[in-house]
KETI-449071 format. One record per residue (C-alpha): x negated, y, z negated; residue number from 1; residue in one letter. Coordinates in pm, 1 decimal. Example, Ala and Ser with C-alpha at 12.3 -4.5 7.8 and 13.67 -1.06 7.14 Angstrom:
BEGIN
-1230.0_-450.0_-780.0_1_A
-1367.0_-106.0_-714.0_2_S
This chain:
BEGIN
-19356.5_20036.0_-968.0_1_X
-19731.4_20123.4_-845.2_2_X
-20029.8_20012.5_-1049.9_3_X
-20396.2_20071.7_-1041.9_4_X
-20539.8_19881.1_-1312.8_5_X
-20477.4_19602.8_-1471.3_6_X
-20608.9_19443.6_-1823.9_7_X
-20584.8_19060.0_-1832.7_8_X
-20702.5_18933.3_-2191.2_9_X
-20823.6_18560.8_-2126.3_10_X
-20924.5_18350.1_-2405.7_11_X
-20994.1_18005.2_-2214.2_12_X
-20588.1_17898.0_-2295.1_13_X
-20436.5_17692.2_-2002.7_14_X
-20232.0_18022.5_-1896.8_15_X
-20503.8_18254.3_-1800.0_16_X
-20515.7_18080.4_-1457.1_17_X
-20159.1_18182.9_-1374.6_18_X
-20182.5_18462.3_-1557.9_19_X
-20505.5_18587.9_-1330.7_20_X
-20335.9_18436.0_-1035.9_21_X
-20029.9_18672.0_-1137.2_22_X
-20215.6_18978.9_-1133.5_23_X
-20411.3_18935.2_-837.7_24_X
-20095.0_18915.8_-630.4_25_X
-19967.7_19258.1_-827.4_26_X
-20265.8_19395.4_-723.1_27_X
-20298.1_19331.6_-375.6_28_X
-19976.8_19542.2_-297.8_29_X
-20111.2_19898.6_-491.6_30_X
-20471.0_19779.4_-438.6_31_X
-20511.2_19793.6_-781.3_32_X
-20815.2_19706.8_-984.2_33_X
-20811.8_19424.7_-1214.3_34_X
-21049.2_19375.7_-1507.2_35_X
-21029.5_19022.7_-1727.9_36_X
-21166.0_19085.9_-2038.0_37_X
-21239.5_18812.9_-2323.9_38_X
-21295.7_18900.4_-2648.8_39_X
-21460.2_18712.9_-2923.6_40_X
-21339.5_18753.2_-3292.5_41_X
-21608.7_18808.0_-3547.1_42_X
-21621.9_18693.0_-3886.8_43_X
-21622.9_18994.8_-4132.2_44_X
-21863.1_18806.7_-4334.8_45_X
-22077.0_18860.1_-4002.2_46_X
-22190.2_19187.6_-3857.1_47_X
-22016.5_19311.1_-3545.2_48_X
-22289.7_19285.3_-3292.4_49_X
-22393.8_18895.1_-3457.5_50_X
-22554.2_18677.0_-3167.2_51_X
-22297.4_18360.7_-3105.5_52_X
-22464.1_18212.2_-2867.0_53_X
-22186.0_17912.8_-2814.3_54_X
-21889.9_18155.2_-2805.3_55_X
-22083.5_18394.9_-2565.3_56_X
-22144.9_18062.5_-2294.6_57_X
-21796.6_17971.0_-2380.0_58_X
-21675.3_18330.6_-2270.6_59_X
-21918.9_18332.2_-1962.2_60_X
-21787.7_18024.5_-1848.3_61_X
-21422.1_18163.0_-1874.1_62_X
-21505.2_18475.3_-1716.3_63_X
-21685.8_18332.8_-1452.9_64_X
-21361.5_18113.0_-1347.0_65_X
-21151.2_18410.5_-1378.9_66_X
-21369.8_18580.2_-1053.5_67_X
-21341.2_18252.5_-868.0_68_X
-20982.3_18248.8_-905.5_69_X
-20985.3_18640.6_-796.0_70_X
-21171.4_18504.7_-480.1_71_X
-20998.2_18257.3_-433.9_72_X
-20687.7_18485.4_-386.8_73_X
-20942.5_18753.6_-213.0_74_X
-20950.5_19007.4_-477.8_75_X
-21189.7_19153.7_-668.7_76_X
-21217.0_19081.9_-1083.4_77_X
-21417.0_19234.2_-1277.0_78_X
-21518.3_19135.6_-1603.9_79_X
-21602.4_19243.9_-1979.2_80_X
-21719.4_19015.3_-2253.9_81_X
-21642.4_19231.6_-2600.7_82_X
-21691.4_19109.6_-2981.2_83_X
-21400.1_19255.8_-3231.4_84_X
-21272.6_19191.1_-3567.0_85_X
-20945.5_19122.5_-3421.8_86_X
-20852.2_19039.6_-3037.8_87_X
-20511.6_19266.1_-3057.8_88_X
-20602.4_19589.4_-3133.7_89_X
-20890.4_19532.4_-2913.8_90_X
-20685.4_19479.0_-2646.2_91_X
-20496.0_19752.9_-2692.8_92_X
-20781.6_19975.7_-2658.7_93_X
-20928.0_19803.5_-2415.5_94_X
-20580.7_19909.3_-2209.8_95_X
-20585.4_20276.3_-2356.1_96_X
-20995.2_20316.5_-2283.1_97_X
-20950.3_20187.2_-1873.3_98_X
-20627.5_20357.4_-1870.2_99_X
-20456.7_20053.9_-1746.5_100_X
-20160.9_20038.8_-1613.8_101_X
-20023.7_19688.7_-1700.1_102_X
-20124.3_19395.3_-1894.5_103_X
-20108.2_19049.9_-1787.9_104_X
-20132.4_18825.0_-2071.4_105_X
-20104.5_18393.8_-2060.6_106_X
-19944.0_18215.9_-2339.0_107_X
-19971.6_17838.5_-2377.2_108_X
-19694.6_17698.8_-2541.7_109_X
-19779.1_17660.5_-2932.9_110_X
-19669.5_17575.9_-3299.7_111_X
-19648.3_17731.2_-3631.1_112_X
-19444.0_17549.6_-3920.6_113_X
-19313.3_17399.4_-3647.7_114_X
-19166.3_17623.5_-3433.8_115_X
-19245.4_17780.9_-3123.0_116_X
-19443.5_18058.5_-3156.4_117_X
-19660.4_18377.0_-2960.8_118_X
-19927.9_18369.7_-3240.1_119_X
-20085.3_18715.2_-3381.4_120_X
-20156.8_18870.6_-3051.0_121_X
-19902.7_18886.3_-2825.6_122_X
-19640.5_19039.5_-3036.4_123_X
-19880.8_19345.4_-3168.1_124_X
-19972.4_19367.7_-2788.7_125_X
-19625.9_19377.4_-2696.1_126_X
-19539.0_19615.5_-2978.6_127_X
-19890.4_19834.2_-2996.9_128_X
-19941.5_19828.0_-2578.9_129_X
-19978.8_20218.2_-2365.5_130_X
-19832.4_20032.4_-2104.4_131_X
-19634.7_19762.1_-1915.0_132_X
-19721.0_19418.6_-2044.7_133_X
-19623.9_19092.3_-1793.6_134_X
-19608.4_18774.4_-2021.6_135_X
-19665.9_18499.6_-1828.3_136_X
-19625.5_18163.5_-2068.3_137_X
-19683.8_17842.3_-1920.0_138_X
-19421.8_17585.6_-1924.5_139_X
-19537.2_17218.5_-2018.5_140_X
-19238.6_17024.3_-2019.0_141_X
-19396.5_16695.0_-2277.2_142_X
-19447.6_17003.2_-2553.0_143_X
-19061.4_17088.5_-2523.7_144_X
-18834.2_16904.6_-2801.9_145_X
């Protein structure tokens, strides 16, 4: 399996850490290119292009760690900041517009009516993705009944 580039979604959940980590050291054995991307839902009572100024520093923050981590593990991360209606299909075309090659996505451990659960995104990833998707999901041991 040979890959080039690589789409990691990051969202500022516990997992995208690993989940970076995880895809640098995919990388380095292709030489791959890696892009983290976070994308910030809009309202549709807002227009698409509406200034958040919190959510943007929020993202910038994220991103920011993301390359740190990627030097940390000597390899290059780029990084997109996009605004969306919905984070899943804008992942999706975020994979089919830079032709990725694999997706890396981090999953924290969560509930819903009280079960575990992946949430929205992740499954319409998994079931919507042009390519291989990795799902790394953390394991935190004091969540686990």
């Amino acid at each position: 399996m040979e890959f080039h580039n690589i789409l990691v979604p990051v969202n500022s959940s516990p997992a995208d850490e690993e989940a970076i980590t995880l895809a640098c050291r995919l990388a380095k054995r292709d030489k791959a290119k890696i892009m983290a991307v976070y994308i910030i839902p809009i309202d549709r009572t807002l227009p698409l292009d509406a200034e958040l100024e919190a959510e943007v520093e929020k993202a910038e923050r994220v991103l920011d760690r993301m390359e740190s981590i990627g030097a940390g593990e000597s390899c290059a991360v780029e990084t997109d900041l996009l605004q969306a209606r919905d984070a899943a299909p804008a992942i999706v075309d975020e994979a089919i517009q830079r032709e990725a090659d694999l997706i890396v996505i981090g999953s924290a451990y969560q509930r819903r009516f009280g079960q575990f659960s992946l949430g929205d995104v992740i499954p319409h990833v998994l079931k919507h993705a042009p390519c291989r998707v990795i799902l790394y999901h953390q394991y935190t041991p004091d969540k686990v009944e």
